[in-house]
C-alpha positions in Angstrom: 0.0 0.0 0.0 2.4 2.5 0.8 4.4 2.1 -2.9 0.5 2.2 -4.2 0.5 5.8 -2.2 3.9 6.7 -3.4 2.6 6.5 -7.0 -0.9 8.5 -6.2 1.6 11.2 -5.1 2.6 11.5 -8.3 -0.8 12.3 -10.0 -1.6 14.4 -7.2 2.2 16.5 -7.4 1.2 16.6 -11.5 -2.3 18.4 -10.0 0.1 20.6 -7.8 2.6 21.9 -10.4 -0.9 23.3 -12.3 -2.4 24.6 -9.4 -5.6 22.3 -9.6 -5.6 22.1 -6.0 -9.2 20.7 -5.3 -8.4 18.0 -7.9 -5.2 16.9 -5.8 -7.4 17.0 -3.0 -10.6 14.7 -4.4 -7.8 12.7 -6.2 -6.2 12.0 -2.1 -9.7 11.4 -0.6 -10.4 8.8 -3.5 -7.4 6.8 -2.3 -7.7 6.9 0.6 -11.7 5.9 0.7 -10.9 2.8 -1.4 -7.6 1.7 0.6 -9.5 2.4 4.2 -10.0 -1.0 5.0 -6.4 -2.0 4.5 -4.8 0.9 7.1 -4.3 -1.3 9.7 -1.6 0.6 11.8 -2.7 3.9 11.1 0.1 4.8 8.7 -2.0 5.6 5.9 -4.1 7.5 7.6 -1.0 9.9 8.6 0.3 10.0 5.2 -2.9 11.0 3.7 -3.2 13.9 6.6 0.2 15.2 6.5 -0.2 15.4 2.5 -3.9 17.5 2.6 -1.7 19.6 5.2 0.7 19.9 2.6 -2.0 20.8 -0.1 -3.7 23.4 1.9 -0.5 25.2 2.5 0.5 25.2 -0.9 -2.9 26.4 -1.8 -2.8 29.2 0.5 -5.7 27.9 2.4 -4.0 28.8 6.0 -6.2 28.5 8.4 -7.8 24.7 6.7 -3.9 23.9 7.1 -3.5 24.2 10.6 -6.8 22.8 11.8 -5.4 19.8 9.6 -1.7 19.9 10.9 -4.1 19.8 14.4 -5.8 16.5 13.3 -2.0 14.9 11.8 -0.6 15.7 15.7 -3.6 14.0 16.7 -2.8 10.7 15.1 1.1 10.4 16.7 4.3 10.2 15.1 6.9 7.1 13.6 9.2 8.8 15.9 10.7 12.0 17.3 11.9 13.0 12.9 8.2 12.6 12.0 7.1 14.9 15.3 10.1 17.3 14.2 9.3 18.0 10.6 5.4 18.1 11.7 6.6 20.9 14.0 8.3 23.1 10.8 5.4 22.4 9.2 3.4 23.9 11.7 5.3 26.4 11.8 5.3 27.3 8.2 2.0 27.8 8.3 1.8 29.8 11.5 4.0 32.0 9.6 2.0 32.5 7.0 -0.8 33.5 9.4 1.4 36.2 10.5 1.9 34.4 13.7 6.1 34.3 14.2 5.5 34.0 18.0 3.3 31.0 17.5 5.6 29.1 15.1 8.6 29.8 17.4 6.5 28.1 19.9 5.4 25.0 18.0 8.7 24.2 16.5 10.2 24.0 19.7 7.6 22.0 21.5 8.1 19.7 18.2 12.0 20.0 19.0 11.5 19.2 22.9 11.1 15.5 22.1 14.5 13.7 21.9 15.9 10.8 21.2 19.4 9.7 21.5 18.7 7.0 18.3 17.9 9.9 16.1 20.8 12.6 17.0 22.2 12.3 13.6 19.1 14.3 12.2 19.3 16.6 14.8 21.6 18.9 12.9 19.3 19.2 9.6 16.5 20.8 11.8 18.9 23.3 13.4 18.9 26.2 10.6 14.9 26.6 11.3 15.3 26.7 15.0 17.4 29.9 14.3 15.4 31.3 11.3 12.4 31.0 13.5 14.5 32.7 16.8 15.6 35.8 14.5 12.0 36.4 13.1 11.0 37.5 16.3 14.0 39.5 17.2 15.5 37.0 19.7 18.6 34.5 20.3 18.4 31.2 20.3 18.0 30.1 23.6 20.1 28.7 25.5 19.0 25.8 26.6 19.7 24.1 23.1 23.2 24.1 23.1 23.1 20.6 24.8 20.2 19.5 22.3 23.2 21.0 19.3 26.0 19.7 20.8 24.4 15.9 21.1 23.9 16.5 17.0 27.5 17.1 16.7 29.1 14.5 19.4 27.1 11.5 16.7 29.2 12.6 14.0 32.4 13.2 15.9 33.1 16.7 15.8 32.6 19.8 18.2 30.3 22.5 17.6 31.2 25.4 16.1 32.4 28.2 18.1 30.7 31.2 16.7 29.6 34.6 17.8 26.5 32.9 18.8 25.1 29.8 19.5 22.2 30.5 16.1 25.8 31.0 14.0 27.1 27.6 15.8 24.3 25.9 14.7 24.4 27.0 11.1 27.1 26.0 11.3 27.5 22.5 12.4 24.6 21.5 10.0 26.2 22.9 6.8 29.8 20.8 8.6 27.9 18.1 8.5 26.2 17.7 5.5 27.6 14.7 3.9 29.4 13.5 6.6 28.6 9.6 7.7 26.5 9.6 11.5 27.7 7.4 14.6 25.0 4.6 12.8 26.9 4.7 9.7 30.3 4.3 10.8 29.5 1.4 13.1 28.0 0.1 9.9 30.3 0.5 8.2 33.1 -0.9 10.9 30.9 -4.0 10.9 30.9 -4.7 7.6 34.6 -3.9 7.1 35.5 -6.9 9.3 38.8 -5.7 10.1 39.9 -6.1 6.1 41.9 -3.0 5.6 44.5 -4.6 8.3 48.1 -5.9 6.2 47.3 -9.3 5.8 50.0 -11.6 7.6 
């Protein structure tokens, strides 16, 4: 089911790029009526949620966005990446509503929620944290240089030292783009086996 939804995507992103917006959205509620029965954990029914939020947005339809992005919390998350990108969605939207304060607030309530299996990623969700702080005139706060520095400390480096800790944190994702996380280089250890020792 979920490579059946991958491909509906499609039809509905063709819908997007022309801006036939209730289209996308009939051609999503279609799918998901006839594949209802098979949603047995609940992961279409996220999907299909977190893409209408997705619609709405793009469609400029705000305030139907965030009563959606409401409904998507509602349902829960894979993990704390699935909460995390909900939250800059969220936030997106609150933006658009003119609501900085708000978004500040949502993406960090997202951000709250940590989990030490998924500090590689923590990095790539950085840049908004500071975007979000600076839009309403204030620093990043303070209390995030642990959450940063756990982001750095699973790919082996330090963070930054900047002039601030928004700067450091710009700074440690665009470092670490690329680079392999604590996950990939035990992986990769693993599979080595020890072969790039001289051989006897």
């Amino acid at each position: 089911m979920q490579e059946e939804f991958e491909y509906k995507c499609l039809d509905i992103d063709k819908f997007m790029n022309e801006e036939r917006y209730d289209e996308a959205l009939a051609c999503l509620d279609a799918f998901e009526q006839a594949n209802h029965s098979r949603d047995h954990d609940g992961w279409l029914a996220r999907s299909v949620a977190s893409e209408r939020e997705h619609i709405l947005h793009e469609a400029g339809r705000y305030e139907e966005a965030l009563q959606v992005s409401e409904a998507v919390a509602q349902l829960g998350f894979e993990n704390v990446t699935y909460r995390w990108s909900h939250g800059g969605s969220k936030a997106r939207i609150l933006q658009a509503l003119g609501k900085d304060r708000e978004a500040l607030t949502a993406y960090e309530e997202a951000f709250h929620h940590q989990d030490p299996r998924y500090a590689s990623a923590i990095p790539y969700y950085l840049p908004m944290l500071v975007e979000l702080s600076e839009n309403v005139g204030l620093p990043v706060d303070e209390t995030w240089r642990s959450v940063a520095e756990a982001g750095a400390e699973d790919f082996a480096v330090e963070l930054p030292v900047r002039d601030s800790l928004g700067e450091s944190m710009r700074a440690l994702a665009e470092m670490t783009q690329g680079m392999p996380s604590k996950r990939e280089r035990e992986w990769k250890a693993k599979q080595g086996g020890g072969t790039d020792r001289d051989e006897p």
